[in-house]
DSSP file (Angstrom, degrees, kcal/mol; ACC not computed):
  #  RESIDUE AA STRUCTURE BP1 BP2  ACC     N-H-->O    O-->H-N    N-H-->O    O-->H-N    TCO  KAPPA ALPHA  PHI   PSI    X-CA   Y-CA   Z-CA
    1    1 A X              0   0    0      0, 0.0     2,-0.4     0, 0.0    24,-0.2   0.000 360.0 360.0 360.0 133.1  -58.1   45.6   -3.2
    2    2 A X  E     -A   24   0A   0     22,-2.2    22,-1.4    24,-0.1     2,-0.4  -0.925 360.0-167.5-121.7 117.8  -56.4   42.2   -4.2
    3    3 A X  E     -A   23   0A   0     -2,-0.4     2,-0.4   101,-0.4    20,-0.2  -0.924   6.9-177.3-113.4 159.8  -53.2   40.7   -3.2
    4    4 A X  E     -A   22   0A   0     18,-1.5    18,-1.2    -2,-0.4     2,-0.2  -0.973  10.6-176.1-123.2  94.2  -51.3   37.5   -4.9
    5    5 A X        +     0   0    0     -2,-0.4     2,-0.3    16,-0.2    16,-0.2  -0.596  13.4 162.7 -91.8-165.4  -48.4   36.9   -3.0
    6    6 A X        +     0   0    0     -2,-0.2    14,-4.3   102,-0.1   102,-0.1  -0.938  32.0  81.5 178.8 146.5  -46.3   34.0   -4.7
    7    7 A X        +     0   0    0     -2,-0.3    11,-0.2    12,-0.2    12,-0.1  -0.171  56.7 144.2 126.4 -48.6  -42.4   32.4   -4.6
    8    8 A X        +     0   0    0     85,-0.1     2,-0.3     1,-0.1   102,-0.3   0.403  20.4 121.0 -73.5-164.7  -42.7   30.3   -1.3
    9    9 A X  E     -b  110   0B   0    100,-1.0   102,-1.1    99,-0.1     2,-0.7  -1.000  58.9 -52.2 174.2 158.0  -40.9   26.8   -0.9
   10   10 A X  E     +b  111   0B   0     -2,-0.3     2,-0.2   100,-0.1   102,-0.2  -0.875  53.2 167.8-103.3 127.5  -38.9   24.6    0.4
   11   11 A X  E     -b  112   0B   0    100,-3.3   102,-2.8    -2,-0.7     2,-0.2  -0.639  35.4-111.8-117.1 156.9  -35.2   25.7    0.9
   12   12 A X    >   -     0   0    0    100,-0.2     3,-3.4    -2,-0.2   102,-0.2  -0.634  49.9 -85.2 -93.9 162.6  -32.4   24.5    2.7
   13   13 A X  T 3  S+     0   0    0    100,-0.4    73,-0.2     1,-0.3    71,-0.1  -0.495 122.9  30.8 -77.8 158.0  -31.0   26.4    5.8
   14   14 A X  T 3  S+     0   0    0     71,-3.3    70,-0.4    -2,-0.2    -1,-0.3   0.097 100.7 115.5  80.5 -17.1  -28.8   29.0    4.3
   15   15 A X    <   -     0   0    0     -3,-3.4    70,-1.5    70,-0.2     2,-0.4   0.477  56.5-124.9 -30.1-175.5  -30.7   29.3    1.2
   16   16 A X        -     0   0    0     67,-0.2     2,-0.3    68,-0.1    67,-0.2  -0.989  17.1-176.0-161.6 154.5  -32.7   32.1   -0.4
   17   17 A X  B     -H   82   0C   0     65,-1.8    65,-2.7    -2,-0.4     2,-0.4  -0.989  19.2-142.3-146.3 134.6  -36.6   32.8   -1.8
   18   18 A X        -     0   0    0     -2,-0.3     2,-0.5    63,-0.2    61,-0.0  -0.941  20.4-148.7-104.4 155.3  -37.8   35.8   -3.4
   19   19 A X        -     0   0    0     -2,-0.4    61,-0.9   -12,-0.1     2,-0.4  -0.961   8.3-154.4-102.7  93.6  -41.0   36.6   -2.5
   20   20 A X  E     +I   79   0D   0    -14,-4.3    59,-0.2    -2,-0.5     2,-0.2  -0.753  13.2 179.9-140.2 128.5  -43.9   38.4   -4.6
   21   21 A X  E     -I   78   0D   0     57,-1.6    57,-1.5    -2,-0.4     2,-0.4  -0.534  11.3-170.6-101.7 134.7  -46.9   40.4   -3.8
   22   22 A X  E     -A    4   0A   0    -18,-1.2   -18,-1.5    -2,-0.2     2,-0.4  -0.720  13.8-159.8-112.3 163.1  -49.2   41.9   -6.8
   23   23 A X  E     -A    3   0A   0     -2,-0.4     2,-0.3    52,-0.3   -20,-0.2  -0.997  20.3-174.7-146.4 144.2  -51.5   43.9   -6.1
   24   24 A X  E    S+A    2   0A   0    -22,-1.4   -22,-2.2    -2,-0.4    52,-0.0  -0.952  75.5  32.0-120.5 157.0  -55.1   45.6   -7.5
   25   25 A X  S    S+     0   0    0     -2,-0.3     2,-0.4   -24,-0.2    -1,-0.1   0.002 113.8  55.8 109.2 -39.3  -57.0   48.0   -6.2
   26   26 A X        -     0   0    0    -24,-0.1     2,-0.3    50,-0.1   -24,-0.1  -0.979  67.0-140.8-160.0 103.2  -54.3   49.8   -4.8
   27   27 A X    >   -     0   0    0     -2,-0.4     3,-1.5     1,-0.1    46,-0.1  -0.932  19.8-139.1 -94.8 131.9  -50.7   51.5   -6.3
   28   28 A X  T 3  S+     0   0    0     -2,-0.3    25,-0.9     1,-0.2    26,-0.3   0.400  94.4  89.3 -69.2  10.5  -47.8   51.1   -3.9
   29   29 A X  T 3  S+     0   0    0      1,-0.2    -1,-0.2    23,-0.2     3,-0.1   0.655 104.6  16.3 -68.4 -20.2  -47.3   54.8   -5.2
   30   30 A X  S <  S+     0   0    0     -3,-1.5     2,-0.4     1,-0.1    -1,-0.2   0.002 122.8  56.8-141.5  16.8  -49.3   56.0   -2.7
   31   31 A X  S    S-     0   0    0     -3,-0.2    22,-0.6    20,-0.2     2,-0.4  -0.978  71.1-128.2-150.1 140.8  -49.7   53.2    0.3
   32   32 A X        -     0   0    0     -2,-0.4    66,-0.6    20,-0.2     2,-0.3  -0.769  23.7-148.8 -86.4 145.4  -47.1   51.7    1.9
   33   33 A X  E     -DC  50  97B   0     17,-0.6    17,-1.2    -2,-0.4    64,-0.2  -0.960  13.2-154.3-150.1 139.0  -47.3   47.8    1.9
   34   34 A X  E     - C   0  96B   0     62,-1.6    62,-1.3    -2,-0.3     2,-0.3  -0.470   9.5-136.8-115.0 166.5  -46.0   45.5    4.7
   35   35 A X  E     + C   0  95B   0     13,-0.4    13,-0.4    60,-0.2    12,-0.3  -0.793  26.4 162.5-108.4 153.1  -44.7   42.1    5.2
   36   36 A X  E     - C   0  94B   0     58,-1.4    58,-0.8    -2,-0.3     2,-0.2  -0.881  14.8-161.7-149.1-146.5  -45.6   40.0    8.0
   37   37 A X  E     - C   0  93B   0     56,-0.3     8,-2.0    -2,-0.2     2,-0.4  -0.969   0.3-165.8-178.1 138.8  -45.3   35.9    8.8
   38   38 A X  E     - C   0  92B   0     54,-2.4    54,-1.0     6,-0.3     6,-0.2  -0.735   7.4-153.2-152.8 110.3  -46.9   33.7   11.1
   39   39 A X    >   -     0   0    0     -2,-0.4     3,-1.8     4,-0.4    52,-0.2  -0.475  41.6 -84.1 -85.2 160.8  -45.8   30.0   12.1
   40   40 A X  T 3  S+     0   0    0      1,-0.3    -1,-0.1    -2,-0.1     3,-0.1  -0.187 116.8  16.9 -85.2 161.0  -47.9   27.7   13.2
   41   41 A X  T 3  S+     0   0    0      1,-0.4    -1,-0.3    -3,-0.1     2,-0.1   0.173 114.0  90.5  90.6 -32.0  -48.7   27.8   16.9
   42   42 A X  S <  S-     0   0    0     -3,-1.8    -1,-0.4     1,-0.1     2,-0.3  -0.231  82.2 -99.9 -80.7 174.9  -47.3   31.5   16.9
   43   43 A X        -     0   0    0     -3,-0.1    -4,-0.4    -2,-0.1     2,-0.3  -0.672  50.2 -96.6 -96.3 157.4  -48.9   35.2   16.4
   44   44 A X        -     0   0    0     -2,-0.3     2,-0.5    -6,-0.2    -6,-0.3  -0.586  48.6-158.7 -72.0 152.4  -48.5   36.5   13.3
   45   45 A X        -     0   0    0     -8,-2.0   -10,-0.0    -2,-0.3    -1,-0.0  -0.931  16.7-115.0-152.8 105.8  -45.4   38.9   13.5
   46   46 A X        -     0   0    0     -2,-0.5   -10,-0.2   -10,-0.2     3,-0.1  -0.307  26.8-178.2 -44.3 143.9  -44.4   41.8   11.1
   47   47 A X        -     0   0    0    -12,-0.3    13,-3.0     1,-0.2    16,-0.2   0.499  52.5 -32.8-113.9 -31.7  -41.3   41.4    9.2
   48   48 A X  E     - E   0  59B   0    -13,-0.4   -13,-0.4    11,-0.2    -1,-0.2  -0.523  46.2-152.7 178.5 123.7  -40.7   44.5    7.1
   49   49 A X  E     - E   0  58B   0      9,-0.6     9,-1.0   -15,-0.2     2,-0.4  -0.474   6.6-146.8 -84.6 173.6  -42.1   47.3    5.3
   50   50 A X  E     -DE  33  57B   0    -17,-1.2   -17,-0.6     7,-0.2     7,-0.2  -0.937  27.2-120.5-150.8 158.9  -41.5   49.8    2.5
   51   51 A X    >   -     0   0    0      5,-3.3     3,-2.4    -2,-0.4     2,-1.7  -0.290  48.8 -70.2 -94.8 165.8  -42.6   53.1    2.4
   52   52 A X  T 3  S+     0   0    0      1,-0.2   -20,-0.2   -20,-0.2   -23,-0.2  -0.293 124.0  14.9 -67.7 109.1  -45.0   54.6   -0.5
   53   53 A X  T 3  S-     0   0    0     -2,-1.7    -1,-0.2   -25,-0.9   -24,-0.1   0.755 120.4 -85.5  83.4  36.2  -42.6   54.7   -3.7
   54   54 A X  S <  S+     0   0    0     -3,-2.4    17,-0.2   -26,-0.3    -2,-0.1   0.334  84.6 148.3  76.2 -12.1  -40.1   52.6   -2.4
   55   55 A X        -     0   0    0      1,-0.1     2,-0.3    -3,-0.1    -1,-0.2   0.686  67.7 -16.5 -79.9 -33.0  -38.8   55.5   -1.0
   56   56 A X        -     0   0    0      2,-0.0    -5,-3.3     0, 0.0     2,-0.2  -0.979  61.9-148.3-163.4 158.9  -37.2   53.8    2.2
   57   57 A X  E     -E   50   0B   0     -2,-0.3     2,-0.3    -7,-0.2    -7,-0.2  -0.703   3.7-155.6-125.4 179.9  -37.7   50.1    4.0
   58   58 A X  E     -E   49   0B   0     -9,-1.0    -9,-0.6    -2,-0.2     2,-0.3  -0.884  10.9-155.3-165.2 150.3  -37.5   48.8    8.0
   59   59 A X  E     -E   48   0B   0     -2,-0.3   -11,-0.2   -11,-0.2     5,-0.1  -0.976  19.2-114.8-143.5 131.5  -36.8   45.6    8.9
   60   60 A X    >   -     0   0    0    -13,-3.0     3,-1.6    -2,-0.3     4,-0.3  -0.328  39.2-114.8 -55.0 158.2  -37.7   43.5   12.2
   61   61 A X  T 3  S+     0   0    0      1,-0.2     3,-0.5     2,-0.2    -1,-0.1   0.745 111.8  73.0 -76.2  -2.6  -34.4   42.7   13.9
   62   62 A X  T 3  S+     0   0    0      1,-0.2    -1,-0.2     4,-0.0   -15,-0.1   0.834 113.7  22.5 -58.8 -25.3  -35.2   39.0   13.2
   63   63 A X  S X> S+     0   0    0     -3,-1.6     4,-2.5   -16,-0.2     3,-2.0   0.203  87.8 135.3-124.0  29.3  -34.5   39.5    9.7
   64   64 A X  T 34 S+     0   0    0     -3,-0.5     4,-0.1    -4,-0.3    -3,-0.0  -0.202  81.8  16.1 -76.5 151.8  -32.1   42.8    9.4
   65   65 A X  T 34 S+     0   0    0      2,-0.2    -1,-0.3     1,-0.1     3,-0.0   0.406 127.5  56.7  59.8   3.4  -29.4   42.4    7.1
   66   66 A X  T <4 S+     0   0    0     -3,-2.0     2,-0.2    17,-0.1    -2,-0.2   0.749  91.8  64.4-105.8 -47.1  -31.0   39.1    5.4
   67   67 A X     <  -     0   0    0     -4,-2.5    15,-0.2    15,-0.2    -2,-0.2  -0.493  64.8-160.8 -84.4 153.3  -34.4   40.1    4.1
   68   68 A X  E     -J   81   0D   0     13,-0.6    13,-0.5    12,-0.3   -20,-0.0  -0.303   6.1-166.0-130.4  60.2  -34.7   42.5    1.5
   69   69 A X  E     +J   80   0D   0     11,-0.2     2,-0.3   -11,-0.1    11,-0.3   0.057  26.9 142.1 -49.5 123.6  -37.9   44.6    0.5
   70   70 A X  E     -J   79   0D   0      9,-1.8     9,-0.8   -20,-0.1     2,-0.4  -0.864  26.4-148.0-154.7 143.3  -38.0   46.4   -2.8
   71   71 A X  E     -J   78   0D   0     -2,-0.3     2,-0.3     7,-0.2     7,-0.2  -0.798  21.0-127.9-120.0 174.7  -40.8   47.1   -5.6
   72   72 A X  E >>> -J   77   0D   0      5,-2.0     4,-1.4    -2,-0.4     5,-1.3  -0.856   7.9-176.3 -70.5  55.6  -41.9   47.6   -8.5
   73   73 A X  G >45S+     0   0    0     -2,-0.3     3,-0.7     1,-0.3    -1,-0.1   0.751  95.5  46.9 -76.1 -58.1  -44.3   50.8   -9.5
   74   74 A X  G 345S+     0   0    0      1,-0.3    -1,-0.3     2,-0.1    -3,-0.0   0.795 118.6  36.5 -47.9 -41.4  -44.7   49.2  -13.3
   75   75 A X  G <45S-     0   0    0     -3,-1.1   -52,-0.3     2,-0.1    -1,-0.3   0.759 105.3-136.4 -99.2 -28.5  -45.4   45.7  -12.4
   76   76 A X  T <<5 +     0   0    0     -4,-1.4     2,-0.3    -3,-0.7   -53,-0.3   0.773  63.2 146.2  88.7  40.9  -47.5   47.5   -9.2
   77   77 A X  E   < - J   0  72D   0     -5,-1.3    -5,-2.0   -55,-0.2     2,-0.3  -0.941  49.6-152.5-126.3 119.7  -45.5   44.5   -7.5
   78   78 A X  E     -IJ  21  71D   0    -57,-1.5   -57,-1.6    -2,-0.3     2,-0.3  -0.679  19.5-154.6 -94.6 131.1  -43.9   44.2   -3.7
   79   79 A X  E     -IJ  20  70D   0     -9,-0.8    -9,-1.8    -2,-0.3   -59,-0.2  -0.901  13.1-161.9-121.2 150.5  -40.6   41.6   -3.3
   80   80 A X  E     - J   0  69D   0    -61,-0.9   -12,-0.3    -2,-0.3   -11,-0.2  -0.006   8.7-167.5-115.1  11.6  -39.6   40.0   -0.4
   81   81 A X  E     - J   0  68D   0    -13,-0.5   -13,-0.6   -14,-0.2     2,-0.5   0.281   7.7-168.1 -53.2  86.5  -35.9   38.9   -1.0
   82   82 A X  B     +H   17   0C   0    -65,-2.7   -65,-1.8   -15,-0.2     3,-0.3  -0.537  10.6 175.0 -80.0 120.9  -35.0   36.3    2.0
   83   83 A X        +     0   0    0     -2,-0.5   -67,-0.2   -67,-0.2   -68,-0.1  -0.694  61.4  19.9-115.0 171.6  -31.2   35.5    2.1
   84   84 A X  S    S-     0   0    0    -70,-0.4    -1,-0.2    -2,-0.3   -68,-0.1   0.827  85.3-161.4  18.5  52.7  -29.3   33.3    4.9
   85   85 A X        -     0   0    0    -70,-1.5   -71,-3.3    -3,-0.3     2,-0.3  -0.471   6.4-161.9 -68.1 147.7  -32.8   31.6    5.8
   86   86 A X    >>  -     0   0    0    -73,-0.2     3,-2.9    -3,-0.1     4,-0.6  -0.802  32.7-108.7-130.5 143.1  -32.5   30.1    9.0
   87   87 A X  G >4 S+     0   0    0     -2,-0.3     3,-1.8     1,-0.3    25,-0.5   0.841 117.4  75.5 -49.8 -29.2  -35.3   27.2   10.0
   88   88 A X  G 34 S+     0   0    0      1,-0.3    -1,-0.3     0, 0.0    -3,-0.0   0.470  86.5  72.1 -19.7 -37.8  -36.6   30.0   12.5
   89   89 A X  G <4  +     0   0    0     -3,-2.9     2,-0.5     1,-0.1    -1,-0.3   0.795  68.6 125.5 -58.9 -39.6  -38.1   31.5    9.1
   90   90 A X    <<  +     0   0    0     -3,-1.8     2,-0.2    -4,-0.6    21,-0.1  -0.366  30.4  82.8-110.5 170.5  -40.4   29.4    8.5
   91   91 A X  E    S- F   0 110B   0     19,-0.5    19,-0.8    -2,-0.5   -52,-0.2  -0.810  77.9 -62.6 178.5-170.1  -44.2   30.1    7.9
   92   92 A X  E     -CF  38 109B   0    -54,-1.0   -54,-2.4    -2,-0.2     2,-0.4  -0.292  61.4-143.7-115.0 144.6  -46.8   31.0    5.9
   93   93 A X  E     -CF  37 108B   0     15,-2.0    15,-2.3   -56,-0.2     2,-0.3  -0.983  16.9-176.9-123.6 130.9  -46.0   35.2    4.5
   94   94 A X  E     -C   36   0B   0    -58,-0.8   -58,-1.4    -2,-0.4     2,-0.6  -0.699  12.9-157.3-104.7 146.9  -48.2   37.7    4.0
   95   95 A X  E     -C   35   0B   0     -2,-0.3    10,-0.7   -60,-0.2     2,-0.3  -0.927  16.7-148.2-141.3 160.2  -48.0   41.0    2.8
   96   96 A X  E     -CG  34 104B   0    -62,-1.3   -62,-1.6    -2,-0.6     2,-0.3  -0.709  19.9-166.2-106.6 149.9  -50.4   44.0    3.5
   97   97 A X  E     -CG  33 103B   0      6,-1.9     6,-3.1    -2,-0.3     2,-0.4  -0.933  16.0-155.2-146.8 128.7  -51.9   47.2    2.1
   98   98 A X  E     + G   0 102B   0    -66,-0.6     4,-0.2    -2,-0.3   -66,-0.2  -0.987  39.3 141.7-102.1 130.9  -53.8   49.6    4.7
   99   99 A X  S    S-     0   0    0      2,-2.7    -2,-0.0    -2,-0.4   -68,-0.0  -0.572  84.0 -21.5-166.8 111.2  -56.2   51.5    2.5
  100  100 A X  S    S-     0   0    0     -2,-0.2     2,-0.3     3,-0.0    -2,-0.0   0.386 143.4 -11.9  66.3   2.6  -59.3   52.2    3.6
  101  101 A X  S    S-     0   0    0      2,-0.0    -2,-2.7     0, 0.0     2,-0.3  -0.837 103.0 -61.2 147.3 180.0  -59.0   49.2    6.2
  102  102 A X  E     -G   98   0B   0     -2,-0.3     2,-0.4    -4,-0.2    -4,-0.2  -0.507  49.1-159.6 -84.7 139.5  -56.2   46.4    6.2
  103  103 A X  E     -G   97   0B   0     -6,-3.1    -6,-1.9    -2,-0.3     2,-0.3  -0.949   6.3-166.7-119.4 153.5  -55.9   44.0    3.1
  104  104 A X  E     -G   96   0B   0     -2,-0.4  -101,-0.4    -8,-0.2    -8,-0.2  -0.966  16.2-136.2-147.0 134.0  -54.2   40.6    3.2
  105  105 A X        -     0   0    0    -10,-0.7  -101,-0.1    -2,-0.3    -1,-0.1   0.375  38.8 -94.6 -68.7-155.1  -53.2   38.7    0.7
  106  106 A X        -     0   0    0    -13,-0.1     2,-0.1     1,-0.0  -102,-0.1   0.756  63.7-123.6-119.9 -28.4  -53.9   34.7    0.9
  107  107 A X        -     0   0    0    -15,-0.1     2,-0.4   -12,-0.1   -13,-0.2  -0.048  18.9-130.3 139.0 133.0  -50.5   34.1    2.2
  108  108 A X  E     - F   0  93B   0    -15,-2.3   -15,-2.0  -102,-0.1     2,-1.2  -0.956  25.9-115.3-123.0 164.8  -47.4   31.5    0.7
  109  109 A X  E     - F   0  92B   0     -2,-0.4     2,-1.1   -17,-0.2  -100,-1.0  -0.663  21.3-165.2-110.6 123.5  -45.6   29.2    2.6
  110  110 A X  E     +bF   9  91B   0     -2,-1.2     2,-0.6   -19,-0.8   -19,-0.5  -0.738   8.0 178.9-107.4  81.0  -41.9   29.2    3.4
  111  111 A X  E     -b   10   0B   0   -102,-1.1  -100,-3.3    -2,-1.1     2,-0.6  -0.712   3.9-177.5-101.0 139.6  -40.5   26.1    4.7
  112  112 A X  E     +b   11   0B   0     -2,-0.6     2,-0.3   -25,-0.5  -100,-0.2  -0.846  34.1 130.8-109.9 125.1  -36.1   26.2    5.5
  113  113 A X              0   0    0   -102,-2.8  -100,-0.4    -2,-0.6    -2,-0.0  -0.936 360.0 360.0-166.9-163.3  -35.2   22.4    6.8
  114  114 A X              0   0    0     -2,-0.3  -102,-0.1  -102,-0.2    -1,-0.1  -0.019 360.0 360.0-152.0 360.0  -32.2   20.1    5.4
């Protein structure tokens, strides 16, 4: 199993990044695949997940109503859609596949500052 994620940046606060995880190994058709985020000096901290086939998301309450999960079964590809980023957003983002044990991508980095 491989993930790429790929998108991050530097934004101003109030800005937006999409976010996007490929995958091998793996079809989100049948695994559900998670976000998380980890700044430095912090634990790494889940941000949101989407079920297997899109079928439904959950969002930490840090990012409810801002972030946006959705995929892509063609592209075998996970999106991250960050709206009304707040400097509090950033760090480095991952996203994750459990199958057969945890996979982690290599991570991109989401800095929000003026």
């Amino acid at each position: 199993v491989q993930l790429v994620e790929s998108g991050g940046g530097l934004v101003q606060p109030g800005g937006s990044l999409r976010l996007s995880c490929v995958a091998s190994g793996v079809t989100f058709s049948s695994s559900g695949m998670h976000w998380y985020r980890q700044a430095p000096g912090k634990e790494r901290e889940w941000v949101g997940s989407i079920t297997s086939g899109g079928r439904s998301t959950v969002y930490a309450d840090s990012v409810k109503g801002r972030f946006t999960i959705s995929s892509d079964s063609a592209k075998n590809t996970v999106y991250l859609q960050m709206d009304s980023l707040k400097p509090e957003d950033a760090a480095v983002y991952y996203c994750n596949v459990w199958y057969f044990g945890a996979h982690w991508g290599q991570g991109t980095q989401v800095t929000v500052s003026s």
